[in-house]
PDB file of N, CA, C and O in Angstrom:
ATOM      1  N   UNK A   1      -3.131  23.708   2.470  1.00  0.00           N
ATOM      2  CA  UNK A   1      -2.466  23.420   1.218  1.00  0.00           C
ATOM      3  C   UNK A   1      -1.736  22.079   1.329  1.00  0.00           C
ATOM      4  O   UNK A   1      -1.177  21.609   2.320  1.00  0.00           O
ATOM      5  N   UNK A   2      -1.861  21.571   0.115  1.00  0.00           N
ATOM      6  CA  UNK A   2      -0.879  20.156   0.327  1.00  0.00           C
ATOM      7  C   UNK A   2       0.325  20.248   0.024  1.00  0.00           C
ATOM      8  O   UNK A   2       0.703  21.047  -0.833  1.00  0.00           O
ATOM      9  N   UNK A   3       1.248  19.341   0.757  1.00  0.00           N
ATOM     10  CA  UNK A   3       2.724  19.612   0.388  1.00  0.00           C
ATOM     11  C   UNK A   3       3.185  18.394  -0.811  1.00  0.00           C
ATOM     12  O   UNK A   3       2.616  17.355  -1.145  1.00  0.00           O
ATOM     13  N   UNK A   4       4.158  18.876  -1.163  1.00  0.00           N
ATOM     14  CA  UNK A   4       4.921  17.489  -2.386  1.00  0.00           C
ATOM     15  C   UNK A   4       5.135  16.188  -1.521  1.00  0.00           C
ATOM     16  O   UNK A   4       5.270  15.114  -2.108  1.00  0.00           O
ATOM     17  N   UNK A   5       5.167  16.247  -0.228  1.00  0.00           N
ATOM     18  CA  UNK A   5       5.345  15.437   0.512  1.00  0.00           C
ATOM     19  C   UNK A   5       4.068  14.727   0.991  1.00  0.00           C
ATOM     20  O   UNK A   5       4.236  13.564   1.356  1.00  0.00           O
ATOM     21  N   UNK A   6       2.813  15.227   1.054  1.00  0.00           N
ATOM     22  CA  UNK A   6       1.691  14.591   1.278  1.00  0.00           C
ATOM     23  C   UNK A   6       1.563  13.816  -0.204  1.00  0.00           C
ATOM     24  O   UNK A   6       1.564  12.587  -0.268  1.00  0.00           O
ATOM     25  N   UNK A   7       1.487  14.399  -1.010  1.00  0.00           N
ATOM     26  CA  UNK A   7       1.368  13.608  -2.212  1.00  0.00           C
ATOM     27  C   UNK A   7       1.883  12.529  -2.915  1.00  0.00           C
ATOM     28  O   UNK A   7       1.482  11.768  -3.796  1.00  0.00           O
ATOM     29  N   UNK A   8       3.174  12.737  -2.080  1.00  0.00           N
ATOM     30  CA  UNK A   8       4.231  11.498  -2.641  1.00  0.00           C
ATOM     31  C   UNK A   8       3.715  10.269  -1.488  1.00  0.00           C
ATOM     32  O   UNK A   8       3.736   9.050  -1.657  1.00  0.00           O
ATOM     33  N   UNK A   9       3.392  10.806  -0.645  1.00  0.00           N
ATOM     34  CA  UNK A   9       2.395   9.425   0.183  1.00  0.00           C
ATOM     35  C   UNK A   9       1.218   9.145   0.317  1.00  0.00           C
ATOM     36  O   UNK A   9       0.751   8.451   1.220  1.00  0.00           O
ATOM     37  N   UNK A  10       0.551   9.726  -0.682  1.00  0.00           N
ATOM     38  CA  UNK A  10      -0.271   9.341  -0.806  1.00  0.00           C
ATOM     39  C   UNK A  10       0.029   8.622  -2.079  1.00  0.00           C
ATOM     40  O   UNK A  10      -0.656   7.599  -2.106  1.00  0.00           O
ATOM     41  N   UNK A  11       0.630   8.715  -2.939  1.00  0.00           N
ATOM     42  CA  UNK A  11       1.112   8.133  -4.360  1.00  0.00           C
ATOM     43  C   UNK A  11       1.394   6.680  -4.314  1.00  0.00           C
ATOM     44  O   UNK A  11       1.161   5.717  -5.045  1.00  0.00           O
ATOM     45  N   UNK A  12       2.193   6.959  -2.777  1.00  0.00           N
ATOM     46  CA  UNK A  12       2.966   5.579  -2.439  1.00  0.00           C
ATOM     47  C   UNK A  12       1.793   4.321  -1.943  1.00  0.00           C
ATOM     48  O   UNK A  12       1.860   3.105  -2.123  1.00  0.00           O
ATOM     49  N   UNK A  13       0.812   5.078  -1.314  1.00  0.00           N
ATOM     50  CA  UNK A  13      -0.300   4.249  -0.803  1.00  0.00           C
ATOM     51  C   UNK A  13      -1.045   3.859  -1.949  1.00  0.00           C
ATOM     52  O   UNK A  13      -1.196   2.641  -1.856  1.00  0.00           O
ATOM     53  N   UNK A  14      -1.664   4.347  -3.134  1.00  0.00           N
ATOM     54  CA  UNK A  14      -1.809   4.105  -4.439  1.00  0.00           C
ATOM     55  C   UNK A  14      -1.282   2.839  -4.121  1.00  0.00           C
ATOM     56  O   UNK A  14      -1.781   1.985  -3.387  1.00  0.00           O
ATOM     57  N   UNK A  15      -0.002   2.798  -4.877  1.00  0.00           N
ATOM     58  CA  UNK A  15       0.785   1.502  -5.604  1.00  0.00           C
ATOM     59  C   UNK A  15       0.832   0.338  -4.136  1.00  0.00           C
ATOM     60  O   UNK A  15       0.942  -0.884  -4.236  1.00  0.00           O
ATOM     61  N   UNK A  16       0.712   1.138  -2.804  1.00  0.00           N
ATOM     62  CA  UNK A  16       0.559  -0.237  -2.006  1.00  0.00           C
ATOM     63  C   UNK A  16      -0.607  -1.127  -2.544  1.00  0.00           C
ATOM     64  O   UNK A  16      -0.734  -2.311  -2.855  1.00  0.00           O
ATOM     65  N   UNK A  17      -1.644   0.323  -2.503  1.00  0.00           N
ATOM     66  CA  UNK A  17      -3.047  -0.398  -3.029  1.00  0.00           C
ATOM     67  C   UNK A  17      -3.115  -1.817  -4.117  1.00  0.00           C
ATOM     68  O   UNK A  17      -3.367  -3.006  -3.921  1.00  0.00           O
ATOM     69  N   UNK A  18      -2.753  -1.011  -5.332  1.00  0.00           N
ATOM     70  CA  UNK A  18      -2.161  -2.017  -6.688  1.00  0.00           C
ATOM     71  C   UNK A  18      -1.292  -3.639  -6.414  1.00  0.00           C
ATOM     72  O   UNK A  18      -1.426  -4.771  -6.879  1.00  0.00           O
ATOM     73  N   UNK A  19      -0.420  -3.022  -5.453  1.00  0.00           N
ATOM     74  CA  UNK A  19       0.750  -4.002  -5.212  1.00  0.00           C
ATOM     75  C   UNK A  19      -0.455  -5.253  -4.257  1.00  0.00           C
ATOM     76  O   UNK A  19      -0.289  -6.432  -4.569  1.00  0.00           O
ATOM     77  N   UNK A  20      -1.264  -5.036  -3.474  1.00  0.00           N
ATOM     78  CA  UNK A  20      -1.614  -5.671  -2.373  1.00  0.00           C
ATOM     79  C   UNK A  20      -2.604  -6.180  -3.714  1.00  0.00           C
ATOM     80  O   UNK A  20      -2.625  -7.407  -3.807  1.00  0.00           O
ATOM     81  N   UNK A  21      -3.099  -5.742  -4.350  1.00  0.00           N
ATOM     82  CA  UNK A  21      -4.475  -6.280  -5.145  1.00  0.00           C
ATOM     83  C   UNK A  21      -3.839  -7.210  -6.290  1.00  0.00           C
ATOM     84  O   UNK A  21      -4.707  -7.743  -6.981  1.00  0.00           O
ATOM     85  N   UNK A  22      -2.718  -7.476  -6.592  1.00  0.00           N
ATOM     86  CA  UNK A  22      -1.803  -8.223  -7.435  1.00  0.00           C
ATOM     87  C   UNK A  22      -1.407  -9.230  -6.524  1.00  0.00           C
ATOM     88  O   UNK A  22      -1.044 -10.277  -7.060  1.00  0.00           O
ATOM     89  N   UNK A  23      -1.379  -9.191  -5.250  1.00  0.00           N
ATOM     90  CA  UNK A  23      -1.124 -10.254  -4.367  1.00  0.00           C
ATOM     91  C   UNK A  23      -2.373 -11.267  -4.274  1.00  0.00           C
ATOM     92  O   UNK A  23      -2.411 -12.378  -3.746  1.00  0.00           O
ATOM     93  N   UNK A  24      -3.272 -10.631  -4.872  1.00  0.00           N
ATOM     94  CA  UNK A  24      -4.759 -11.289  -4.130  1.00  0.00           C
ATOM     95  C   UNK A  24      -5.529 -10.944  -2.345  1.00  0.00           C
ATOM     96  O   UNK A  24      -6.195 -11.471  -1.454  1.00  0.00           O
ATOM     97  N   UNK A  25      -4.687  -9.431  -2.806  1.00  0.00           N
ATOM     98  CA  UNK A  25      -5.468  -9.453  -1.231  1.00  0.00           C
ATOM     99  C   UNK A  25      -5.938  -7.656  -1.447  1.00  0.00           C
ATOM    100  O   UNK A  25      -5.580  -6.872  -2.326  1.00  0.00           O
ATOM    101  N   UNK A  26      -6.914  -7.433  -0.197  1.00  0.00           N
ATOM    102  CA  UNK A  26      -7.544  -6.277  -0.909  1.00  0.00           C
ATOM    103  C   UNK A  26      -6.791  -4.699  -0.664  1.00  0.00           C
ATOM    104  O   UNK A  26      -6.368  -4.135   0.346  1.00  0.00           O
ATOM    105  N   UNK A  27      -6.875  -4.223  -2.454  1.00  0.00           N
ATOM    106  CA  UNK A  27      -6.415  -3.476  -2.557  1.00  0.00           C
ATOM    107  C   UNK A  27      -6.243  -2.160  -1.956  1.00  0.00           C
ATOM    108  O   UNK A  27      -5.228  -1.522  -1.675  1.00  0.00           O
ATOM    109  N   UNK A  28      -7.720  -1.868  -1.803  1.00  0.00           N
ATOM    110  CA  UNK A  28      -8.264  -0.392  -1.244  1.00  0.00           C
ATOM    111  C   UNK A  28      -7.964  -0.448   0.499  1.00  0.00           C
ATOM    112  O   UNK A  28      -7.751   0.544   1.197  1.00  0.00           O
ATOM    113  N   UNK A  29      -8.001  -1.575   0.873  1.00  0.00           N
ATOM    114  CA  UNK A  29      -7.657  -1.640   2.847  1.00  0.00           C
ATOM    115  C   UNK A  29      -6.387  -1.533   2.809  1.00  0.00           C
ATOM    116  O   UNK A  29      -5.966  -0.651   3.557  1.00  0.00           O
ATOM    117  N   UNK A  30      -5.232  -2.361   1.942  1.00  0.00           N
ATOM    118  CA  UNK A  30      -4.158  -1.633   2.483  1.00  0.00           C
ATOM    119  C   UNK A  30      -3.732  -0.238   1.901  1.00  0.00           C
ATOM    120  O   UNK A  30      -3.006   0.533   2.529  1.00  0.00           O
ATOM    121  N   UNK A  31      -4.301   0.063   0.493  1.00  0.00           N
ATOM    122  CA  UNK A  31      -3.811   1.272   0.364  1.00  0.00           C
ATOM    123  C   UNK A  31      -4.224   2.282   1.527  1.00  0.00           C
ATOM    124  O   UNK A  31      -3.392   3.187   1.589  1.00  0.00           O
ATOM    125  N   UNK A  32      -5.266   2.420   2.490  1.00  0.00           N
ATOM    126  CA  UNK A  32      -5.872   2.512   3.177  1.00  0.00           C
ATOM    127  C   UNK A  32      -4.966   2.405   4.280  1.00  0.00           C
ATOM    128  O   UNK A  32      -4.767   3.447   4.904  1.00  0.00           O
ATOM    129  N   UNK A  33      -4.323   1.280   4.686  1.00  0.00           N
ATOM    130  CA  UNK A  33      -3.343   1.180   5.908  1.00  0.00           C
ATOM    131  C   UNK A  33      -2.355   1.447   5.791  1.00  0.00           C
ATOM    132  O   UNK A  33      -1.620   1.538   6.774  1.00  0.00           O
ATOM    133  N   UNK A  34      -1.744   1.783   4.028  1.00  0.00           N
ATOM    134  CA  UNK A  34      -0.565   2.448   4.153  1.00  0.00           C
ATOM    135  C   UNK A  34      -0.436   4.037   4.210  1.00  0.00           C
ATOM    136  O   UNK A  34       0.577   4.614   4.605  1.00  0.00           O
ATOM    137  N   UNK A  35      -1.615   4.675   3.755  1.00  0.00           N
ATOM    138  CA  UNK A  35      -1.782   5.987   4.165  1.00  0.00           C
ATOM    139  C   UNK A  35      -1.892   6.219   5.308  1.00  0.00           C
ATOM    140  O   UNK A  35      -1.306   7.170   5.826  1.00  0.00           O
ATOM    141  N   UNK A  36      -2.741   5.326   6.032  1.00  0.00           N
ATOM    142  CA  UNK A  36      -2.468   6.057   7.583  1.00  0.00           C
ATOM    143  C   UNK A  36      -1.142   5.432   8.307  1.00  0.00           C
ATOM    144  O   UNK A  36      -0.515   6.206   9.031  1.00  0.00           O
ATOM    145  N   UNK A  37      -0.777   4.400   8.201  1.00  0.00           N
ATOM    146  CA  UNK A  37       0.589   3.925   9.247  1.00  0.00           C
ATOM    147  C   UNK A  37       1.814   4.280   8.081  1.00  0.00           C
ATOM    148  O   UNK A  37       2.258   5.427   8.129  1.00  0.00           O
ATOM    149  N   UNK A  38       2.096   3.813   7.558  1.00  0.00           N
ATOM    150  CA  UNK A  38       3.496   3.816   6.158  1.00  0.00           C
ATOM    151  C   UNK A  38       3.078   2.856   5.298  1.00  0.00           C
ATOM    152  O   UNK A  38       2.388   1.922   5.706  1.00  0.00           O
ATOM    153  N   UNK A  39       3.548   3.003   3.650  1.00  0.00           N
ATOM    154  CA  UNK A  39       3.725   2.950   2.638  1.00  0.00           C
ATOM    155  C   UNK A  39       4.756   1.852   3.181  1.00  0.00           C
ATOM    156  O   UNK A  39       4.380   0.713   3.459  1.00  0.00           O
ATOM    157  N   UNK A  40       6.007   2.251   3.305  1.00  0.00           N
ATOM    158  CA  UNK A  40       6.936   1.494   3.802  1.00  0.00           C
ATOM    159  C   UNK A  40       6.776  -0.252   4.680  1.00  0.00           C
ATOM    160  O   UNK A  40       7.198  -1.388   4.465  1.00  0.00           O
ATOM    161  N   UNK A  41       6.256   0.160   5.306  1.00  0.00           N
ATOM    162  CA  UNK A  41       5.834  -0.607   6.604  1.00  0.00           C
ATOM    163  C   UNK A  41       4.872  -1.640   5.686  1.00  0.00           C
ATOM    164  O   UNK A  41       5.420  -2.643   5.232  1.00  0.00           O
ATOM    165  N   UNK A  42       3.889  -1.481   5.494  1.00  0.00           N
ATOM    166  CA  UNK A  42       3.012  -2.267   4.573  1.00  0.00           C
ATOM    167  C   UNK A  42       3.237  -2.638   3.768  1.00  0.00           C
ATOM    168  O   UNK A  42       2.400  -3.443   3.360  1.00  0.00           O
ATOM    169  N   UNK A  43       4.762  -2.370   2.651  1.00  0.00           N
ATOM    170  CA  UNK A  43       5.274  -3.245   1.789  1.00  0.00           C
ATOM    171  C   UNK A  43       5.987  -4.076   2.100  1.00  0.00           C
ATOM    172  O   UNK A  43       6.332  -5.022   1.392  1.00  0.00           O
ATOM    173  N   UNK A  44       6.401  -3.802   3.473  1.00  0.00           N
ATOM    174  CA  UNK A  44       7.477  -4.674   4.191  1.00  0.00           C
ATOM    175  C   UNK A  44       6.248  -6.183   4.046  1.00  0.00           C
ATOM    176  O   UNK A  44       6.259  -7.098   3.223  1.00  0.00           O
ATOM    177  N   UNK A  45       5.329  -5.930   5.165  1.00  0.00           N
ATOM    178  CA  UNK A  45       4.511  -6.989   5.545  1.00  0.00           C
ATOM    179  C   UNK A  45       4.067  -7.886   4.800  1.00  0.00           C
ATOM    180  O   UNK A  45       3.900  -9.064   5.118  1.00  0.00           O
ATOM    181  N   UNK A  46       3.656  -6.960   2.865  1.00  0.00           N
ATOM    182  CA  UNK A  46       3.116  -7.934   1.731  1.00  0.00           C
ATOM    183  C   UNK A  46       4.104  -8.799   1.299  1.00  0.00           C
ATOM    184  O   UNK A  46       3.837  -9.794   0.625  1.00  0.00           O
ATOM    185  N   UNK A  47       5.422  -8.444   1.695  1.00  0.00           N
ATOM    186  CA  UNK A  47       6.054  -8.918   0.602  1.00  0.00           C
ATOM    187  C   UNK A  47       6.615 -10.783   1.829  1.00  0.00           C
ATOM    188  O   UNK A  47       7.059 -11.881   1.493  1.00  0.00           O
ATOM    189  N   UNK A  48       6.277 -10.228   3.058  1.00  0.00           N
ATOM    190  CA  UNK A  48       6.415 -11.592   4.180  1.00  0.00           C
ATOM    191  C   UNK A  48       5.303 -12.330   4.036  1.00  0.00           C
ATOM    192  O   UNK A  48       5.462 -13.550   4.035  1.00  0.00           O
ATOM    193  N   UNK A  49       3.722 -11.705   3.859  1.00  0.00           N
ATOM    194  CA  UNK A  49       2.795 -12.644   3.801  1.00  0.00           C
ATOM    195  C   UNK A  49       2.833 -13.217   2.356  1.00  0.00           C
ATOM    196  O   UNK A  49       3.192 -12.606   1.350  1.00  0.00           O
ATOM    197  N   UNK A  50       2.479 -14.260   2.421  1.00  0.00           N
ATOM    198  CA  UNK A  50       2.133 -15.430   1.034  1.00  0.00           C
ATOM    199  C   UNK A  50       1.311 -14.674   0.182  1.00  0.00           C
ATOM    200  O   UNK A  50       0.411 -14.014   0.701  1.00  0.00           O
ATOM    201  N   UNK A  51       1.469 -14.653  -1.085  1.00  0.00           N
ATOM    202  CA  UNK A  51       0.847 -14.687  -2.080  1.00  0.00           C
ATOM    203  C   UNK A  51      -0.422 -15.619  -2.229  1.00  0.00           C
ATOM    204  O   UNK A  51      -0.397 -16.835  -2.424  1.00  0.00           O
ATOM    205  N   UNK A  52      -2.062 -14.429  -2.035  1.00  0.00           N
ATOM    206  CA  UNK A  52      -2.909 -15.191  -2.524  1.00  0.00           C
ATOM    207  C   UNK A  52      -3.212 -16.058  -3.963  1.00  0.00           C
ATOM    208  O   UNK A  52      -3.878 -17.059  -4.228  1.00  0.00           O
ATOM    209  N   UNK A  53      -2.721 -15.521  -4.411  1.00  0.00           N
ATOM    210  CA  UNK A  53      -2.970 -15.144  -6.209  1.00  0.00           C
ATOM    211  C   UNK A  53      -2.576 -16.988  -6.586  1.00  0.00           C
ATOM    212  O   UNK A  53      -1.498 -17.513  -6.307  1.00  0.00           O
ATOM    213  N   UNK A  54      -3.548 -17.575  -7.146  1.00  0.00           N
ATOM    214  CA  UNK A  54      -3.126 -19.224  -7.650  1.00  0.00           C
ATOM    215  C   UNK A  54      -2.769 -18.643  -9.540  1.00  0.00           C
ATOM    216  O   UNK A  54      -2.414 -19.467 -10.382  1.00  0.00           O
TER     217      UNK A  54
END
């Protein structure tokens, strides 16, 4: 069974997804790396690397 807690991270990996694909960089790998390592952790990193997006 899933918990409210699997879901809310997986939710969170979602919007990494979104957030990383608004950067210009690909969406589905980090939503992807934030489900398996952190949500957290991977927003940390987008928000240090440069913006692809011209």
């Amino acid at each position: 069974m899933i918990t409210s807690g699997t879901l809310i991270w997986l939710a969170l990996a979602v919007a990494i997804g979104y957030f990383a694909q608004e950067r210009g960089r690909s969406g589905i790998g980090w939503g992807i790396a934030a489900a398996f390592f952190s949500p957290l952790l991977c927003f940390i990193v987008l928000l240090i690397l440069k913006n692809n997006r011209r």
